[in-house]
Structures are given as structure tokens and as C-alpha cells.
C-alpha positions as CSV (number, residue, x, y, z in Angstrom):
1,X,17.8,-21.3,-0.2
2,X,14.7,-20.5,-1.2
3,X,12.5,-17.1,-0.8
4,X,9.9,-17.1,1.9
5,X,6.7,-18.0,0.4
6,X,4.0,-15.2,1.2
7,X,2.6,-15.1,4.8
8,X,-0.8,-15.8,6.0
9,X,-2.8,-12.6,7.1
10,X,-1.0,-13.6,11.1
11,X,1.9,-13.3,9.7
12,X,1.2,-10.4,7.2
13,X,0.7,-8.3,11.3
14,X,3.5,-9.5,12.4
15,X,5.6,-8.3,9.2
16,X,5.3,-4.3,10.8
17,X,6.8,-5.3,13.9
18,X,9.9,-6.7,12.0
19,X,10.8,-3.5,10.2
20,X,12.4,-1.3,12.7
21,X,14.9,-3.4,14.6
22,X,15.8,-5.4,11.0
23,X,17.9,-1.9,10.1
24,X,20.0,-1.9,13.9
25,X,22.5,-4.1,14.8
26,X,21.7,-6.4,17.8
27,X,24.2,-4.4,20.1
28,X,22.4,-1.2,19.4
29,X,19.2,-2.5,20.5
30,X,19.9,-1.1,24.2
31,X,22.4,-2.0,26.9
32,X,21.5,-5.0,29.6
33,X,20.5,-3.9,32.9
34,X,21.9,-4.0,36.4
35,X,25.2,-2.4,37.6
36,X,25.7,1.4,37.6
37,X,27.5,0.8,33.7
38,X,24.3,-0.9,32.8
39,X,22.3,2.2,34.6
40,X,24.1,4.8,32.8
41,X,24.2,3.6,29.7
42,X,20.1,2.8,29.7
43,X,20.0,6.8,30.8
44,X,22.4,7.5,27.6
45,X,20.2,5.4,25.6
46,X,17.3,6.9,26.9
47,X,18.4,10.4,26.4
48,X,19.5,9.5,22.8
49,X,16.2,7.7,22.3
50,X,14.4,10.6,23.6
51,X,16.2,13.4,20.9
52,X,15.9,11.2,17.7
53,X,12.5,10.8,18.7
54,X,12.0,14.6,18.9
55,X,13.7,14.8,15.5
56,X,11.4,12.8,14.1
57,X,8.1,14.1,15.4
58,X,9.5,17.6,14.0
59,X,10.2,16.5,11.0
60,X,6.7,14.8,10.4
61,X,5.2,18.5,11.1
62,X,6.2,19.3,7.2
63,X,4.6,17.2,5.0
64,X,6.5,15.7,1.7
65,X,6.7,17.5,-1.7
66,X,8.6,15.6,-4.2
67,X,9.5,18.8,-5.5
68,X,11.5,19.9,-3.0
69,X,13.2,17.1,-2.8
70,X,14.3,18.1,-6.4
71,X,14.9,21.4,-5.3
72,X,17.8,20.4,-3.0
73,X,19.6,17.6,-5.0
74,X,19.5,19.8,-7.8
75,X,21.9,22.1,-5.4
76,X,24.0,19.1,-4.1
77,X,26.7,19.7,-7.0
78,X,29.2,22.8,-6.9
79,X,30.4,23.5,-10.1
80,X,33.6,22.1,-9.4
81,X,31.7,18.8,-8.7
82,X,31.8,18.4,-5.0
83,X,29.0,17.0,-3.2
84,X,27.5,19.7,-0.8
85,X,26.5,18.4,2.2
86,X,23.6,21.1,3.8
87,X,21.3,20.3,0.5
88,X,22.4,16.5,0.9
89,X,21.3,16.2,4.5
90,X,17.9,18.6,3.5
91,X,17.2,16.4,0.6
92,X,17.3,13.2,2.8
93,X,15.3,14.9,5.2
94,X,12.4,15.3,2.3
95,X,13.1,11.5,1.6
96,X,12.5,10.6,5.1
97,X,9.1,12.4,5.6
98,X,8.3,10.3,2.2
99,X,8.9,7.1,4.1
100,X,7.0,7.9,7.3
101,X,4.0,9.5,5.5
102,X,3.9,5.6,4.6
103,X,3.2,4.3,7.6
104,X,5.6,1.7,9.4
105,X,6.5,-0.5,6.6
106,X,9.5,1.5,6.3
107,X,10.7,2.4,9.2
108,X,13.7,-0.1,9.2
109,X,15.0,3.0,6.5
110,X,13.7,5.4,7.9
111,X,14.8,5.5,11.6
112,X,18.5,4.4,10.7
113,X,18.4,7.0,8.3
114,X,17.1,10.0,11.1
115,X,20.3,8.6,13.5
116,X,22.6,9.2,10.9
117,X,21.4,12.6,9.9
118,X,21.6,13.9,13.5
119,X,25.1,12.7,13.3
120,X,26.0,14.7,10.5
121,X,24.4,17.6,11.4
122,X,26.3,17.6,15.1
123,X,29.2,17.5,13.0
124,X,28.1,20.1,10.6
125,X,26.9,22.2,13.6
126,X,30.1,21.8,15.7
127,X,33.4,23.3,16.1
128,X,34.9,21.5,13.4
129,X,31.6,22.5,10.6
130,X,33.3,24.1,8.5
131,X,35.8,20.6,7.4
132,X,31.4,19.4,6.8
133,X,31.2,22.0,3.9
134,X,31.2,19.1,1.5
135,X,31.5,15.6,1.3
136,X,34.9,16.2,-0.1
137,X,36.3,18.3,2.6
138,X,34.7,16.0,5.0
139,X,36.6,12.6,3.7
140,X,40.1,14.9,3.1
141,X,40.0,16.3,7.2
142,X,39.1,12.5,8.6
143,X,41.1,10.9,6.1
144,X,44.1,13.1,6.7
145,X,43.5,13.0,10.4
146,X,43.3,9.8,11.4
147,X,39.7,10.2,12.0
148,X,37.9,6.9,10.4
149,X,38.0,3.6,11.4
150,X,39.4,1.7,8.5
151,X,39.4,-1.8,9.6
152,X,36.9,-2.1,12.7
153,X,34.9,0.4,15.1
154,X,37.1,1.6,17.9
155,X,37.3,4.8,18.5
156,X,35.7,6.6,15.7
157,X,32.2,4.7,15.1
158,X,30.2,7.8,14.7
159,X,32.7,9.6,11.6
160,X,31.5,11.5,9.3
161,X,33.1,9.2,6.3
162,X,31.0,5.9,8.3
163,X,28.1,7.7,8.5
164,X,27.5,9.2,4.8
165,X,28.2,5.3,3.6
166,X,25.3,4.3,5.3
167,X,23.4,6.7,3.5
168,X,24.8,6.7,0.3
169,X,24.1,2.8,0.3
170,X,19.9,3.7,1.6
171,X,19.9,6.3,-1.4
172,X,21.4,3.8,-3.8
173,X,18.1,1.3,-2.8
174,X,15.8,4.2,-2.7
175,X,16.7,5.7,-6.2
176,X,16.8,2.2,-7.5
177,X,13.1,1.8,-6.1
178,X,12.1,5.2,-7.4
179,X,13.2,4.1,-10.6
180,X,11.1,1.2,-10.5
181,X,7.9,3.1,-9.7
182,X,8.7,5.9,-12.3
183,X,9.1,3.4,-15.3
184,X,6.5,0.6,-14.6
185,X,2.9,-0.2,-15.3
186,X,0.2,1.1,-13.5
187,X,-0.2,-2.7,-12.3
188,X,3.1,-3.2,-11.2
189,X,4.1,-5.1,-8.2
190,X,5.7,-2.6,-5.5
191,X,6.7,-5.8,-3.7
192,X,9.0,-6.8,-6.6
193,X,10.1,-3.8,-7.3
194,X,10.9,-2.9,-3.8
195,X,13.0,-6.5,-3.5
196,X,14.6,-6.0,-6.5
197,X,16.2,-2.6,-5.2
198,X,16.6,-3.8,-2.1
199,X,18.5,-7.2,-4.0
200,X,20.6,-4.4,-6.2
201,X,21.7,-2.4,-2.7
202,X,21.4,-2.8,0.7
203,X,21.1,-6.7,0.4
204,X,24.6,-7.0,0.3
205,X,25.1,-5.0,3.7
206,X,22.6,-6.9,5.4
207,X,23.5,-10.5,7.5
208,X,21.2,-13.9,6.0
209,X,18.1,-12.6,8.6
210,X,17.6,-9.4,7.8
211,X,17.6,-10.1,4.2
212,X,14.9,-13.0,5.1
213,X,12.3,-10.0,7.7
214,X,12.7,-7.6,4.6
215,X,11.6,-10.3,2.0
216,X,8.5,-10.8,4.4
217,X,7.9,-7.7,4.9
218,X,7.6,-6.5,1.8
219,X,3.9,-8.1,1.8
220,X,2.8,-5.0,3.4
221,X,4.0,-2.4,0.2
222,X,1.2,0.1,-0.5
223,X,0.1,-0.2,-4.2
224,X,1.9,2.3,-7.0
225,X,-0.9,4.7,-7.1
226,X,-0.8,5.0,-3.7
227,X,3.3,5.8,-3.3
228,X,2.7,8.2,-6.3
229,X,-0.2,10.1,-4.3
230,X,2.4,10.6,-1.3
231,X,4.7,12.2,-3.3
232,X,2.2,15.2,-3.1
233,X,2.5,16.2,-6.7
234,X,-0.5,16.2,-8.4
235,X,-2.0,12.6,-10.0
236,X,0.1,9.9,-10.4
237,X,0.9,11.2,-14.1
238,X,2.6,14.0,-12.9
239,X,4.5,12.7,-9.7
240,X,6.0,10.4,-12.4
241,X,7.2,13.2,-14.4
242,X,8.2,15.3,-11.2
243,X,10.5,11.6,-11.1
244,X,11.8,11.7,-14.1
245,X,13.1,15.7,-13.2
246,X,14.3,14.4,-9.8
247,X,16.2,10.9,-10.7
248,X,19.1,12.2,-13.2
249,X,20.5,14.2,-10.1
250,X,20.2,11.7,-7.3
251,X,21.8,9.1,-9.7
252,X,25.1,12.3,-10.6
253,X,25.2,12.7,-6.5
254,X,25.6,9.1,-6.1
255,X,28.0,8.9,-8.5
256,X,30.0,11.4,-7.3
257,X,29.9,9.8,-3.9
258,X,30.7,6.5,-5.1
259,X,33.8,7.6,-7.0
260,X,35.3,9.7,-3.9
261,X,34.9,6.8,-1.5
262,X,36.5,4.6,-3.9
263,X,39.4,6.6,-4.7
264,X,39.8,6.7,-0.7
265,X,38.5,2.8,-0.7
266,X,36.3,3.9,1.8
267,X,33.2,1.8,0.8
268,X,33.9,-1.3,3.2
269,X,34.0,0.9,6.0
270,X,33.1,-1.3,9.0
């Protein structure tokens, strides 16, 4: 099937409006009303709309420094090679003000990703934290326990295990996309080289219509200089080298992720 040819300055508006319900599941995009089930759960909804908006308006008060972003993936490794999950959760909180200081374009990442971290750090805050240490711990106390939904959601669709796939697979894309802005001409297309992340990652995750709204939507992209002046490192010469620091250890924390969920075969979680 061919690739949606570029839309008309109409449809170039309307390419904003697709990006944050492309990341969400049709069944999470609120209950249906009537009926005190249908009343309850619009309150739940509403209450848990309500805190991950809060979350996010807090976490917009600190602006983005690239640097610190290094600063916390460069602690996400013990040295016996486990994957710490306080300076992963803080470094994805720096990547997420990075995407909102962009304006709505990215929100389909963005929002999906603040759920998920509010999810881990319920987990990380509760009576069970300490299993939350490290991504290691986490995956031997859910896996040993019975705690993960192997084969479909039932009664575990907020784990721990689930909920770090979903963002390893956004930081796979992101670092992929990174990559791309660190190693290409000045001219480069961010378009392209956000679609050929995108292709490389989350693509795969993603139903036939999703794939289709983020092709579109990719019209709206900001030009390189202007993603390498949010990083909030200097000129673009120097956010690329701040890049070039930062890259080597979100690619070794990926890998580490990606080998302990394989050895558990937990990356087709549903």
C-alpha cells in the first residue's frame, strides 16, 4: 500500500489533532455513558485524567537539559549490570519534557509515556518498592509470582514487566531518532528521519491506522536546528556532541533490557 502523499495546509491542522489518541488503544479512550457502571467509571477516568494531567503540568515546570538526561542514564547501570530503575524513570522524565517543550506533535509519545511512568512509580512508591529496585528484581518478583499477564490482559494489565516494554519499545524509537539528528546534515529531513525510527520501532506495535496518522503527521516535525536548540545545550554544534556523550548509554540500557526480557520471552507481552 502506498505511503500517504503529503497533506494540503487543511490537512497539515488536522495532523496535531491526530497525535494524541494515535498512542491509546480505542477502549482507553473513556468508558460510554449511562448506567451507574458507566457513571463510575467516567468519575475513575476523570480522577485518573485529572492526576496524569497534574503530572504533566509539574513536570513542564523544569525545563529540558540534555545533560541531565546524560546524567541519569549514565547511572542506570549497577556494576553488576542491572538496570536501575529510579535513574530510568528520571531519565524518561528529562525525555518527556524534551517532547512537550515541542509542542503537540508528540504528544501521541509523550502522554503514553507520562501513564506509564506514574505506573512505575506507584509501584516503586508502594508496599512492594523495594522488588522496583531494578528492572531485574522487578521481572524476578512478577515473574516468580504469577504477576504478568503472559498471554492476554486479565488481571494484571498495569505490571510492572507490561509497563517497562512499553517504554523500552518508545526509547528504542527515540534513540533511533536521536541518532538520526546527531549524525545528519544540517539539511536533513526530520520527517524522514523521524519515519525511519518510527519504521525501525514502534511500527511494528502499532495496528495499519496508527502507522497511516503517524506517517501524516510527521508533516508537522520542527526543522533539525530547531530540535537541537530544545535540547538546551548550547548551539546546535554542541547539543550534537552532548549526543554523542548521551547515545552510547541509552543504546547499553536498551540492550540490557532487551536481553532480560528475552531470556524471560517477555517482549510479546500483550
Amino acid at each position: 500500500m502506498r505511503s500517504p502523499t503529503p497533506p494540503t495546509s487543511g490537512a497539515r491542522r488536522k495532523c496535531v489533532a491526530v497525535w494524541p489518541l494515535i498512542g491509546r488503544p480505542a477502549a482507553n479512550r473513556g468508558p460510554r455513558r449511562g448506567g451507574p457502571a458507566g457513571t463510575a467509571a467516567a468519575a475513575a477516568a476523570a480522577a485518573a485524567a485529572a492526576a496524569q494531567s497534574a503530572w504533566e503540568m509539574g513536570d513542564r515546570d523544569e525545563s529540558f537539559n540534555l545533560r541531565a538526561v546524560l546524567a541519569s542514564f549514565k547511572q542506570c547501570l549497577s556494576e553488576k549490570g542491572e538496570v536501575l530503575l529510579d535513574p530510568y524513570l528520571a531519565g524518561w522524565k528529562g525525555l518527556v519534557r524534551f517532547l512537550n517543550s515541542l509542542g503537540a506533535v508528540f504528544s501521541f509519545v509523550s502522554k503514553d509515556v507520562a501513564a506509564k511512568l506514574q505506573i512505575m512509580e506507584r509501584l516503586r512508591a508502594g508496599p512492594q518498592g523495594p522488588h522496583y529496585d531494578s528492572l531485574q528484581s522487578m521481572v524476578a518478583h512478577e515473574v516468580g509470582g504469577g504477576r504478568v499477564d503472559l498471554d492476554r490482559r486479565s488481571r494484571h494489565p498495569d505490571s510492572g514487566c507490561r509497563t517497562v516494554l512499553r517504554l523500552h519499545r518508545a526509547l528504542r524509537w527515540l534513540q533511533l531518532f536521536l541518532e538520526g539528528l546527531r549524525a545528519s546534515p544540517e539539511n536533513a529531513s526530520t520527517a524522514t528521519l523521524c519515519a525511519e525510527a518510527y519504521g525501525a520501532s514502534l511500527a511494528a506495535h502499532h495496528p495499519w491506522i496508527v502507522r497511516q496518522a503517524v506517517a501524516m503527521a510527521t508533516c508537522t516535525l520542527p526543522s533539525r536546528k530547531v530540535f537541537l536548540e530544545a535540547m538546551n545545550v548550547g548551539p546546535p554544534e554542541q547539543a550534537v556532541q552532548v549526543l554523542a556523550e548521551a547515545l552510547p548509554f541509552i543504546e547499553q540500557v536498551y540492550t540490557a533490557s532487551q536481553e532480560l526480557y528475552a531470556r524471560h520471552a517477555l517482549l510479546d507481552l500483550p
